[in-house]
Residue frames relative to the residue before (quaternion, step in Angstrom):
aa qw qx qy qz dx dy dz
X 1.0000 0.0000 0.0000 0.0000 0.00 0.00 0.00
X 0.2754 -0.8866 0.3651 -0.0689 3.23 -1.11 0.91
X 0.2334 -0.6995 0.5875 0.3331 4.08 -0.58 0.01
X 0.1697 0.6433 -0.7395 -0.1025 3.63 -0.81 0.48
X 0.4743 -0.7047 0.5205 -0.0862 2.55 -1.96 0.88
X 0.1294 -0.9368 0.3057 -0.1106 3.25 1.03 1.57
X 0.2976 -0.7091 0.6349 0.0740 3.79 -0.74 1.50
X 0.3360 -0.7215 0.6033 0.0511 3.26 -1.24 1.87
X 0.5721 -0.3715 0.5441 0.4885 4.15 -1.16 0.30
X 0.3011 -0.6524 0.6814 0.1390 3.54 -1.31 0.55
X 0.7681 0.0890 0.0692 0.6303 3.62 1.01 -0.36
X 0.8202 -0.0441 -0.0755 0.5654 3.78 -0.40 -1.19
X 0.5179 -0.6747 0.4634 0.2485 2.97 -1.40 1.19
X 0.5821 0.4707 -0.4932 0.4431 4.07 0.55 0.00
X 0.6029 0.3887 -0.5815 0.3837 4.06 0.44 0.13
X 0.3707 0.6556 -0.5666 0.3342 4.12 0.83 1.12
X 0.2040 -0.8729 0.3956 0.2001 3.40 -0.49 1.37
X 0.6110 -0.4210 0.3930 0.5431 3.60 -1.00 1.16
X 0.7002 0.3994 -0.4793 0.3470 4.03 -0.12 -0.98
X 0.6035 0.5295 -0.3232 0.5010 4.16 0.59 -0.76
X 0.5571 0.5504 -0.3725 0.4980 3.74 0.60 -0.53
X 0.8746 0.2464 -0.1551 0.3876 3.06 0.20 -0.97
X 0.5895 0.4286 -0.4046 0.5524 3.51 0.96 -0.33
X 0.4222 0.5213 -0.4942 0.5530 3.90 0.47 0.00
X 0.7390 0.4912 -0.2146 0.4082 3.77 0.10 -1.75
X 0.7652 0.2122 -0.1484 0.5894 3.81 0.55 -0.78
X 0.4287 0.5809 -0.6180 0.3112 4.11 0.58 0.41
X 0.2548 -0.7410 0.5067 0.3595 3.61 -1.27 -0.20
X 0.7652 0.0530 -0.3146 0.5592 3.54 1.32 1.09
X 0.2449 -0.6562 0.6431 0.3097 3.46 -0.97 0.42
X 0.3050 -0.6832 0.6396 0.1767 3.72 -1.96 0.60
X 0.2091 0.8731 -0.4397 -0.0228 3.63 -0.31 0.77
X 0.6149 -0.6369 0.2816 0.3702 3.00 -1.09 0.82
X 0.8041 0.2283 -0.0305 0.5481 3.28 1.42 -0.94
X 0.0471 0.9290 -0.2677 -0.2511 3.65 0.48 -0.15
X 0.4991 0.5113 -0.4115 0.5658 3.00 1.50 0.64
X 0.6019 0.5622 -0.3862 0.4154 3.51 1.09 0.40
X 0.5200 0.5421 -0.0135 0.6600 2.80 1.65 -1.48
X 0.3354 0.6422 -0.5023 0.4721 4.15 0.83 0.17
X 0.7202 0.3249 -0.2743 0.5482 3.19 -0.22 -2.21
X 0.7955 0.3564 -0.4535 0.1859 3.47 -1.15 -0.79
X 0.6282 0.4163 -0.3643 0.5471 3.62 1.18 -0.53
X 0.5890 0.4546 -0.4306 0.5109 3.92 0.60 0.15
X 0.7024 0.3394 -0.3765 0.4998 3.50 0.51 -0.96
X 0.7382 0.3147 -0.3628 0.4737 4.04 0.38 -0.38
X 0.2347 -0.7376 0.5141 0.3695 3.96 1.24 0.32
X 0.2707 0.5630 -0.7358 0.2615 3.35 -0.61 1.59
X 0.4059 -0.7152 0.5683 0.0284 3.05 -1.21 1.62
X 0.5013 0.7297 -0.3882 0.2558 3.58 0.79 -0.62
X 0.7496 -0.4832 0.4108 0.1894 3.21 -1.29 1.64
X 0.1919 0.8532 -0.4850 -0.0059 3.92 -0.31 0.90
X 0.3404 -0.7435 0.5719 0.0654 3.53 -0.86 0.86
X 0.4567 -0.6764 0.5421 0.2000 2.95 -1.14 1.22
X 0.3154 0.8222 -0.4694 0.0642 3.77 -0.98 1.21
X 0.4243 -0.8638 0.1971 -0.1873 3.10 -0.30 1.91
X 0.1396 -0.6581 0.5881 0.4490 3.98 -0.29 -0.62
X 0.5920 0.4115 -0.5416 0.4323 3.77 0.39 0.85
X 0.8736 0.2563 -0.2238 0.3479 3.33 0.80 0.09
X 0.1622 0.9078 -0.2845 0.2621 3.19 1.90 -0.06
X 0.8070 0.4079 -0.1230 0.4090 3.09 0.67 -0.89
X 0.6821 0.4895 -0.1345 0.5263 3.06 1.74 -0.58
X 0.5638 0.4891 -0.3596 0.5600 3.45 1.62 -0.48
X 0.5312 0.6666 -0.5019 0.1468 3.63 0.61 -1.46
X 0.7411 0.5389 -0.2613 0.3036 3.76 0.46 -1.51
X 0.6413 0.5143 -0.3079 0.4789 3.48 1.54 -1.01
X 0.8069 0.3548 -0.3230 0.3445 3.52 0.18 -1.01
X 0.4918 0.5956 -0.3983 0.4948 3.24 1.25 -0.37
X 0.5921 0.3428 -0.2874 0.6703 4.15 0.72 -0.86
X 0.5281 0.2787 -0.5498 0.5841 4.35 0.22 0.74
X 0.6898 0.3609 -0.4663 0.4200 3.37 -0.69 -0.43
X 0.5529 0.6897 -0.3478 0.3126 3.57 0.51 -1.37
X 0.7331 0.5003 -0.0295 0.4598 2.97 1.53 -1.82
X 0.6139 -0.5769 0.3142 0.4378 3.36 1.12 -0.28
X 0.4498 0.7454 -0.3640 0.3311 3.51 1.25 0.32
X 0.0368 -0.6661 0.6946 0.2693 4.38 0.00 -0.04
X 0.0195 -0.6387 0.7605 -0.1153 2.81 -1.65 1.09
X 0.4522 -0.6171 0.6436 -0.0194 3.10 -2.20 1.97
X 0.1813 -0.5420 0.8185 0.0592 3.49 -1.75 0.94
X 0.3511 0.6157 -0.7045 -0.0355 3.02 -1.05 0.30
X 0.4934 -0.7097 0.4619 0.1990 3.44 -1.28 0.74
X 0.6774 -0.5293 0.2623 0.4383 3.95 -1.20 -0.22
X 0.7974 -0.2426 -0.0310 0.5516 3.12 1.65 0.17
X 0.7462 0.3891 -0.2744 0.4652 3.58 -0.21 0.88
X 0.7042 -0.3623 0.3298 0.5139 3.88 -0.58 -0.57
X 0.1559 -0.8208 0.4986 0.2313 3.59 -0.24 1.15
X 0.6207 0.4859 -0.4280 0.4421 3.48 -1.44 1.09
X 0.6920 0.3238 -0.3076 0.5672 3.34 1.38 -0.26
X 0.6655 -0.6182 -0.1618 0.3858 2.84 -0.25 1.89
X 0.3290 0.4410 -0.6229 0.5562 3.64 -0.06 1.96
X 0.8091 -0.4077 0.2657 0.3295 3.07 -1.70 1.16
X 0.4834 0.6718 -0.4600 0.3216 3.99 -1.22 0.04
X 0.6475 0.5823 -0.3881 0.3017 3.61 0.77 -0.84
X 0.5900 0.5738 -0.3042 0.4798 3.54 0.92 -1.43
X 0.7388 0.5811 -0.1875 0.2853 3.54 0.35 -1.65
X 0.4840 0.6911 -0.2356 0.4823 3.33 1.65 -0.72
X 0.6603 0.4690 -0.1673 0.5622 2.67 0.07 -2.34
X 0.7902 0.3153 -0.3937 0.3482 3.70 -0.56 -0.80
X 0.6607 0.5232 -0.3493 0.4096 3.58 0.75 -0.30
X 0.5996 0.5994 -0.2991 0.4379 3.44 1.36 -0.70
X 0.8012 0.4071 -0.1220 0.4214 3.09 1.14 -1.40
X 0.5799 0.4748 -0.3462 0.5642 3.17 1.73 0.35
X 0.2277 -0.8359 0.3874 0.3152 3.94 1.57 -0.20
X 0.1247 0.6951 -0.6410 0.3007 2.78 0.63 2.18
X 0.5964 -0.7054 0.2582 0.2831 3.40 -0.73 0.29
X 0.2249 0.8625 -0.4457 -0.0833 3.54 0.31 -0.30
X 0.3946 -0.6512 0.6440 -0.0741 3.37 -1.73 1.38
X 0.2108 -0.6642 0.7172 -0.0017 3.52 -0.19 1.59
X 0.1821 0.6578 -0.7122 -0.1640 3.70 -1.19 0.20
X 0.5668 -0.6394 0.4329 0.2873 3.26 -1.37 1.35
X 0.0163 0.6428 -0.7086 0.2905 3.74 -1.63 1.18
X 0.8110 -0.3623 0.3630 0.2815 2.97 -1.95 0.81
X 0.1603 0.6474 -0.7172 0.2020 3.28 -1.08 1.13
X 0.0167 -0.9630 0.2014 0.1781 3.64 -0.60 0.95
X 0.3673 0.7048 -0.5620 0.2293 3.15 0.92 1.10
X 0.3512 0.7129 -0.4387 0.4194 3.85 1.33 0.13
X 0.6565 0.5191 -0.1962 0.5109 3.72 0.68 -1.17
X 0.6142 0.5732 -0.2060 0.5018 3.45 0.94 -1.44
X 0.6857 0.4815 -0.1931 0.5106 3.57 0.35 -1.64
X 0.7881 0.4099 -0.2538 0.3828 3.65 0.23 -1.23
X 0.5495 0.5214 -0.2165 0.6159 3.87 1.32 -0.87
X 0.6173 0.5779 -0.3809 0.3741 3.95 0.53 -0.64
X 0.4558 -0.6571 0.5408 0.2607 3.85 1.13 -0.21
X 0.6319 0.5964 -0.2097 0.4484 3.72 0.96 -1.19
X 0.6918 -0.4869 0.3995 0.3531 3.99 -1.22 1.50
X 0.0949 -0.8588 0.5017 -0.0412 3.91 -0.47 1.00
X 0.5738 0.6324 -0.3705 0.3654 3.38 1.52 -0.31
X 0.7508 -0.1863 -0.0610 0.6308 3.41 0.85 0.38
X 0.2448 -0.7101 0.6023 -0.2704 2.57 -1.69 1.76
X 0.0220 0.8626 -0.4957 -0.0990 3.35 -1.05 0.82
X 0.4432 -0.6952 0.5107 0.2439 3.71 -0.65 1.65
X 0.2077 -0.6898 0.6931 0.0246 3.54 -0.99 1.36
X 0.2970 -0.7264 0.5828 0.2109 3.94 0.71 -1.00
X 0.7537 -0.2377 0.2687 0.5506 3.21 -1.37 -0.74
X 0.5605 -0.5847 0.5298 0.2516 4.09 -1.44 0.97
X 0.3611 -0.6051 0.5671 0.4265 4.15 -0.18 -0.20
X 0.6443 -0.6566 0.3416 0.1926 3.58 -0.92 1.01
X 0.7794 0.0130 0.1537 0.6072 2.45 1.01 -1.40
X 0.7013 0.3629 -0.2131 0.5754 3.86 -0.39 -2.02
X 0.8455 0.1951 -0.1292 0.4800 4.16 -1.49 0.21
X 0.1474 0.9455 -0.2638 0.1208 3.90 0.46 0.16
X 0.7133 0.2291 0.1099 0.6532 2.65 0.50 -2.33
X 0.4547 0.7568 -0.3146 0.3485 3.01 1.35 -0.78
X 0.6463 0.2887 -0.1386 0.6926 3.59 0.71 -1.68
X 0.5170 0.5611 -0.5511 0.3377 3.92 -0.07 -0.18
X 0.6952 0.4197 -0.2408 0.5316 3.48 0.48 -2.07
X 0.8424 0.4043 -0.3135 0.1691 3.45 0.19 -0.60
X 0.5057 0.6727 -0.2955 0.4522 3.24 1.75 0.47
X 0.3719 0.8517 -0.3307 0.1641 3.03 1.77 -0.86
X 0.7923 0.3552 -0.0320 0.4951 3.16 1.29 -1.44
X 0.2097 0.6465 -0.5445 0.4915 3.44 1.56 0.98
X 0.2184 -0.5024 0.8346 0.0580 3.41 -1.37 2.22
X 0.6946 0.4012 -0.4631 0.3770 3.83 -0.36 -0.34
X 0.5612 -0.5754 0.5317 0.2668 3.15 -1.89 1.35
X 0.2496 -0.7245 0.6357 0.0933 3.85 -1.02 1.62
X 0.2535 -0.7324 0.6306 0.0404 3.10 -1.59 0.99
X 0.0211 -0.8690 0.4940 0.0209 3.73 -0.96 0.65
X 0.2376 -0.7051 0.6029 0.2879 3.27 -0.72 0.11
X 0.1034 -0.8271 0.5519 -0.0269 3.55 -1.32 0.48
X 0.3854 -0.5928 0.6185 0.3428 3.75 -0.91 0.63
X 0.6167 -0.4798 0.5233 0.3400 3.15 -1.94 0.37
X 0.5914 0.6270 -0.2853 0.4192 3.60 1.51 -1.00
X 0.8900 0.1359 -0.1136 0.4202 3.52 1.03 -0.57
X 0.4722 0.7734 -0.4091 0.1072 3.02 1.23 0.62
X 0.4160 0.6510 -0.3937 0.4981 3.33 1.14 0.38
X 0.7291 0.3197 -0.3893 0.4634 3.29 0.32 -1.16
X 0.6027 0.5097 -0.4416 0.4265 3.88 0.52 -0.38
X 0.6531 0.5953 -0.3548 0.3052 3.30 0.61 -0.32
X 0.6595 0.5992 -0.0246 0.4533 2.75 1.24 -2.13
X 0.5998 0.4654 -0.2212 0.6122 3.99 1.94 -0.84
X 0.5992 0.6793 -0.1796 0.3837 3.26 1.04 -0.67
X 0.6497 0.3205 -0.1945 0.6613 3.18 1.54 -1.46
X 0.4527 0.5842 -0.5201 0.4281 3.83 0.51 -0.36
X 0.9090 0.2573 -0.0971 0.3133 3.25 -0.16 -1.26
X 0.6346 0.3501 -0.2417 0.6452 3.79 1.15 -0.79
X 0.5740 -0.6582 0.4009 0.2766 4.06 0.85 -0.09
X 0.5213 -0.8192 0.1416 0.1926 3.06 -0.63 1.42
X 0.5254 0.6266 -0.2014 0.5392 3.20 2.31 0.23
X 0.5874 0.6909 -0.3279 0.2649 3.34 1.42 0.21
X 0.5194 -0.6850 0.3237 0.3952 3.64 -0.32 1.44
X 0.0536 0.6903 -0.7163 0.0870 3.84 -0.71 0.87
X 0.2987 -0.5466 0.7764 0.0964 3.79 -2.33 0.81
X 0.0959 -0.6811 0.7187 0.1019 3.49 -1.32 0.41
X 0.0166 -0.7932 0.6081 0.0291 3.69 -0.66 0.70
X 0.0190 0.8527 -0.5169 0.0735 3.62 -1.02 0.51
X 0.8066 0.0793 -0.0678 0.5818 3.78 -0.88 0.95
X 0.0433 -0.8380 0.5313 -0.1161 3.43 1.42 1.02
X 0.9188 -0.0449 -0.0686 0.3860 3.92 -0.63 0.95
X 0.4118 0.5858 -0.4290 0.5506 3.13 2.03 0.91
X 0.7980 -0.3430 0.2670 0.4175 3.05 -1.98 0.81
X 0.7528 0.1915 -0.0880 0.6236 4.39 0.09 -1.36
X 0.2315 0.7019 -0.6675 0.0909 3.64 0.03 0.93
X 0.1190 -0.8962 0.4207 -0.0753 3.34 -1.03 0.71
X 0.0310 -0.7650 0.6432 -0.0103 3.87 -0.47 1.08
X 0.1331 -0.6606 0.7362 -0.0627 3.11 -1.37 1.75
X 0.0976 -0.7532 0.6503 -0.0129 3.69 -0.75 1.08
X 0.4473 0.6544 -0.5859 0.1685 3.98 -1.57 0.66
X 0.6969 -0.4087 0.2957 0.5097 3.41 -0.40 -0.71
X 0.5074 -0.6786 0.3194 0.4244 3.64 -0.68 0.81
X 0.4124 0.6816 -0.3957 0.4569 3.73 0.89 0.84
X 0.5650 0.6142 -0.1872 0.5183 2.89 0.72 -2.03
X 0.6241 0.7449 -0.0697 0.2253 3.58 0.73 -1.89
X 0.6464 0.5349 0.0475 0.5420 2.84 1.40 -2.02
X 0.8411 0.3167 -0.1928 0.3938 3.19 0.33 -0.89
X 0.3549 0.7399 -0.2787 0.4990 3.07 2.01 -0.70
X 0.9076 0.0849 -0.0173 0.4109 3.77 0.21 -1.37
X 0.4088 0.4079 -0.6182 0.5332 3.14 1.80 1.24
X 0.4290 0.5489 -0.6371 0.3298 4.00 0.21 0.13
X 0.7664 0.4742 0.1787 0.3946 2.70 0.17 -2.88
X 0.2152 -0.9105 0.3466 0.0674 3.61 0.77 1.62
X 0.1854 -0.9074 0.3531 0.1329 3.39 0.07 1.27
X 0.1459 -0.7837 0.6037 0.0086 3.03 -1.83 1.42
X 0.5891 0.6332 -0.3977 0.3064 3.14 -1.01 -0.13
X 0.4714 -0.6112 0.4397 0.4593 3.59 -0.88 -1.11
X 0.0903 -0.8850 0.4535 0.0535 3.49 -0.56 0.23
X 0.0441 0.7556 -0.6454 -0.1027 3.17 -1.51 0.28
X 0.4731 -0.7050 0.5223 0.0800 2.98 -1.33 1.53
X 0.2019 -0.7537 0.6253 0.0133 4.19 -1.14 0.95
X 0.3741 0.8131 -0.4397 0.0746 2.68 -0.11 0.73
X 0.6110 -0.7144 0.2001 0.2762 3.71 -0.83 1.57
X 0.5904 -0.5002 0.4238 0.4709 3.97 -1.30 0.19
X 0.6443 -0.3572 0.5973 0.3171 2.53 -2.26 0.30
X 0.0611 0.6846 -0.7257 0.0311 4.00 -1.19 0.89
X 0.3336 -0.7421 0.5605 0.1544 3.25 -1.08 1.15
Protein backbone atom coordinates (compact mmCIF):
# COMPACT_ATOMS: atom_id res chain seq x y z
CA UNK A 1 0.00 0.00 0.00
CA UNK A 2 0.98 3.27 -0.91
CA UNK A 3 0.92 7.40 -0.89
CA UNK A 4 0.70 8.68 -4.41
CA UNK A 5 1.05 11.95 -4.93
CA UNK A 6 -1.23 13.42 -7.53
CA UNK A 7 -0.73 16.82 -9.83
CA UNK A 8 -4.09 18.88 -10.11
CA UNK A 9 -4.86 21.10 -13.73
CA UNK A 10 -3.47 24.51 -12.73
CA UNK A 11 -6.10 26.07 -14.94
CA UNK A 12 -7.64 23.92 -17.92
CA UNK A 13 -9.09 20.95 -16.78
CA UNK A 14 -8.01 18.57 -19.95
CA UNK A 15 -4.07 18.93 -18.94
CA UNK A 16 -5.54 15.87 -16.21
CA UNK A 17 -3.58 12.84 -17.05
CA UNK A 18 -5.69 9.69 -18.00
CA UNK A 19 -2.89 8.10 -15.38
CA UNK A 20 -4.30 10.65 -12.26
CA UNK A 21 -7.91 9.83 -13.22
CA UNK A 22 -7.59 6.72 -12.47
CA UNK A 23 -5.43 6.41 -9.55
CA UNK A 24 -7.76 9.06 -7.83
CA UNK A 25 -10.73 6.44 -9.12
CA UNK A 26 -9.22 3.22 -7.45
CA UNK A 27 -7.50 5.10 -4.15
CA UNK A 28 -9.38 4.42 -0.89
CA UNK A 29 -9.04 8.20 0.16
CA UNK A 30 -8.27 11.32 -1.49
CA UNK A 31 -6.20 14.24 0.80
CA UNK A 32 -7.18 17.71 -0.12
CA UNK A 33 -6.10 20.77 0.44
CA UNK A 34 -9.46 22.18 -0.18
CA UNK A 35 -12.36 19.98 -0.76
CA UNK A 36 -14.75 22.04 -2.06
CA UNK A 37 -12.25 23.07 -4.58
CA UNK A 38 -11.13 19.76 -5.29
CA UNK A 39 -15.25 18.79 -5.50
CA UNK A 40 -15.53 20.14 -9.13
CA UNK A 41 -12.62 18.22 -10.51
CA UNK A 42 -13.70 14.87 -8.95
CA UNK A 43 -17.35 15.56 -10.33
CA UNK A 44 -16.20 16.78 -13.60
CA UNK A 45 -13.79 13.52 -13.95
CA UNK A 46 -16.77 11.39 -11.98
CA UNK A 47 -14.48 10.24 -9.22
CA UNK A 48 -16.40 9.15 -6.30
CA UNK A 49 -13.57 8.62 -3.96
CA UNK A 50 -13.80 9.37 -0.21
CA UNK A 51 -11.99 12.92 0.41
CA UNK A 52 -10.29 14.31 3.43
CA UNK A 53 -9.72 17.54 4.30
CA UNK A 54 -5.71 18.28 4.22
CA UNK A 55 -4.12 21.51 4.89
CA UNK A 56 -1.05 23.61 6.44
CA UNK A 57 -3.45 24.08 9.45
CA UNK A 58 -3.61 20.70 10.01
CA UNK A 59 -0.74 18.87 8.53
CA UNK A 60 0.83 18.19 11.33
CA UNK A 61 -1.91 16.68 13.04
CA UNK A 62 -3.16 14.42 10.20
CA UNK A 63 0.49 13.21 9.24
CA UNK A 64 0.52 10.24 12.04
CA UNK A 65 -3.07 8.95 11.07
CA UNK A 66 -2.92 8.53 7.43
CA UNK A 67 0.35 7.32 7.47
CA UNK A 68 -1.00 4.41 10.34
CA UNK A 69 -3.96 3.86 7.11
CA UNK A 70 -1.69 2.94 4.66
CA UNK A 71 0.29 1.00 7.34
CA UNK A 72 -3.11 -0.72 7.42
CA UNK A 73 -3.54 -1.50 3.98
CA UNK A 74 -5.31 1.51 2.64
CA UNK A 75 -3.60 3.55 -0.83
CA UNK A 76 -3.97 6.91 -0.22
CA UNK A 77 -3.94 10.40 -2.70
CA UNK A 78 -2.53 14.08 -1.92
CA UNK A 79 -3.52 16.01 -4.29
CA UNK A 80 -3.29 19.73 -3.90
CA UNK A 81 -5.58 22.94 -5.16
CA UNK A 82 -3.76 22.85 -8.18
CA UNK A 83 -0.47 21.69 -9.40
CA UNK A 84 2.13 19.18 -7.78
CA UNK A 85 1.42 18.98 -4.08
CA UNK A 86 4.52 19.90 -1.86
CA UNK A 87 5.66 22.46 -4.15
CA UNK A 88 4.96 25.12 -2.12
CA UNK A 89 1.23 23.68 -1.07
CA UNK A 90 0.79 21.20 1.63
CA UNK A 91 2.59 17.48 1.05
CA UNK A 92 6.06 18.10 2.45
CA UNK A 93 5.56 16.89 6.15
CA UNK A 94 3.36 13.91 4.86
CA UNK A 95 6.18 12.52 2.75
CA UNK A 96 8.88 12.83 5.04
CA UNK A 97 6.62 10.96 7.50
CA UNK A 98 5.93 8.26 5.11
CA UNK A 99 9.54 7.86 4.13
CA UNK A 100 10.62 7.72 7.53
CA UNK A 101 8.08 5.27 8.35
CA UNK A 102 8.96 3.08 4.82
CA UNK A 103 5.72 3.76 3.43
CA UNK A 104 5.89 3.98 -0.05
CA UNK A 105 5.26 6.89 -2.02
CA UNK A 106 4.64 7.39 -5.97
CA UNK A 107 5.01 11.03 -7.24
CA UNK A 108 3.28 10.81 -10.72
CA UNK A 109 4.54 13.61 -12.93
CA UNK A 110 1.67 16.62 -13.81
CA UNK A 111 1.25 20.23 -14.10
CA UNK A 112 3.21 22.33 -11.87
CA UNK A 113 3.57 25.96 -12.99
CA UNK A 114 6.70 27.43 -12.83
CA UNK A 115 8.07 24.92 -15.73
CA UNK A 116 5.69 26.68 -18.35
CA UNK A 117 6.74 30.07 -16.84
CA UNK A 118 10.59 29.23 -16.98
CA UNK A 119 10.33 27.67 -20.51
CA UNK A 120 8.10 30.79 -22.17
CA UNK A 121 10.50 33.35 -20.19
CA UNK A 122 13.10 33.36 -23.25
CA UNK A 123 15.68 33.49 -20.17
CA UNK A 124 18.97 30.55 -19.74
CA UNK A 125 16.88 27.38 -18.29
CA UNK A 126 19.60 24.90 -17.80
CA UNK A 127 19.85 25.50 -14.33
CA UNK A 128 17.62 27.21 -12.16
CA UNK A 129 16.83 27.96 -8.72
CA UNK A 130 13.02 27.61 -7.22
CA UNK A 131 12.78 30.51 -4.58
CA UNK A 132 8.69 30.01 -4.24
CA UNK A 133 6.74 32.30 -2.33
CA UNK A 134 9.25 35.74 -1.10
CA UNK A 135 8.71 36.00 3.01
CA UNK A 136 6.09 38.75 3.48
CA UNK A 137 7.37 40.32 5.69
CA UNK A 138 9.97 39.19 9.04
CA UNK A 139 13.49 37.76 6.78
CA UNK A 140 12.68 39.56 3.38
CA UNK A 141 15.05 41.96 2.23
CA UNK A 142 17.04 39.76 3.89
CA UNK A 143 16.53 36.80 1.22
CA UNK A 144 16.22 39.64 -1.47
CA UNK A 145 19.96 41.12 -0.79
CA UNK A 146 21.01 37.78 -0.63
CA UNK A 147 20.16 36.58 -4.04
CA UNK A 148 21.63 39.47 -5.64
CA UNK A 149 24.51 37.35 -6.59
CA UNK A 150 22.36 34.40 -7.97
CA UNK A 151 24.20 33.47 -11.74
CA UNK A 152 21.24 30.99 -11.85
CA UNK A 153 17.84 31.99 -13.53
CA UNK A 154 15.41 32.66 -10.05
CA UNK A 155 11.93 31.65 -10.03
CA UNK A 156 9.02 33.00 -7.81
CA UNK A 157 5.75 32.73 -7.12
CA UNK A 158 3.68 35.85 -6.35
CA UNK A 159 0.15 37.12 -5.26
CA UNK A 160 -1.67 39.36 -7.61
CA UNK A 161 -1.59 41.66 -4.30
CA UNK A 162 2.11 41.93 -4.43
CA UNK A 163 3.33 41.63 -7.50
CA UNK A 164 4.60 44.88 -8.05
CA UNK A 165 5.95 45.49 -4.88
CA UNK A 166 8.23 42.35 -5.51
CA UNK A 167 9.14 43.59 -8.51
CA UNK A 168 9.69 47.17 -7.81
CA UNK A 169 12.19 45.48 -4.45
CA UNK A 170 13.55 43.32 -6.84
CA UNK A 171 14.70 46.10 -9.20
CA UNK A 172 16.07 48.09 -6.16
CA UNK A 173 18.21 45.50 -5.22
CA UNK A 174 19.20 43.07 -8.28
CA UNK A 175 19.04 46.57 -10.50
CA UNK A 176 16.66 48.12 -12.43
CA UNK A 177 18.02 46.68 -15.85
CA UNK A 178 17.77 43.15 -15.00
CA UNK A 179 16.14 40.81 -17.70
CA UNK A 180 12.90 39.44 -15.80
CA UNK A 181 9.32 37.29 -17.51
CA UNK A 182 6.08 37.67 -15.66
CA UNK A 183 3.67 34.80 -16.38
CA UNK A 184 0.08 34.52 -15.19
CA UNK A 185 -3.21 32.26 -15.33
CA UNK A 186 -0.71 29.80 -16.93
CA UNK A 187 -3.16 27.45 -19.19
CA UNK A 188 -6.25 29.62 -18.49
CA UNK A 189 -8.52 31.29 -20.92
CA UNK A 190 -6.28 35.29 -20.51
CA UNK A 191 -3.01 33.60 -19.77
CA UNK A 192 -0.28 35.86 -20.20
CA UNK A 193 3.72 36.40 -20.56
CA UNK A 194 5.04 39.96 -20.20
CA UNK A 195 8.92 39.95 -20.71
CA UNK A 196 11.60 43.31 -20.20
CA UNK A 197 13.47 44.40 -17.44
CA UNK A 198 12.12 44.05 -13.92
CA UNK A 199 11.30 47.88 -14.17
CA UNK A 200 9.91 47.91 -17.50
CA UNK A 201 7.77 45.12 -15.36
CA UNK A 202 6.67 47.43 -12.61
CA UNK A 203 5.24 49.88 -14.35
CA UNK A 204 3.74 47.46 -16.76
CA UNK A 205 1.51 45.90 -13.80
CA UNK A 206 0.98 49.26 -12.04
CA UNK A 207 -0.94 50.42 -15.36
CA UNK A 208 -2.53 46.92 -16.25
CA UNK A 209 -4.14 45.87 -12.71
CA UNK A 210 -2.95 42.56 -11.86
CA UNK A 211 -4.94 39.31 -11.55
CA UNK A 212 -4.66 36.03 -11.53
CA UNK A 213 -1.64 34.06 -10.14
CA UNK A 214 1.74 34.51 -11.11
CA UNK A 215 5.17 33.73 -11.34
CA UNK A 216 7.92 35.99 -11.89
CA UNK A 217 11.63 34.70 -13.99
CA UNK A 218 13.79 36.38 -13.52
CA UNK A 219 17.64 36.14 -14.95
CA UNK A 220 21.29 35.81 -12.94
CA UNK A 221 23.50 38.09 -11.73
CA UNK A 222 26.55 38.20 -14.71
CA UNK A 223 29.51 40.11 -13.89
Amino acid sequence: MKLFVVPTPIGNLEDMTYRAVKVLREVDLILAEDTRTSGFLLKHYDIKTPMHSHHKFNEHKTVQNVVERIKAGQNVALISDAGTPAISDPGFMLVRACVENEVEVECLPGATAFVPALVTSGLPNDRFCFEGFLPQKKGRQTKIHALAAETRTMIFYESPFRVVKTLTQLAEVFGADRKASVSREISKIYEETVRGTLTELAEHFTLHNPKGEFVIIVAGFEE
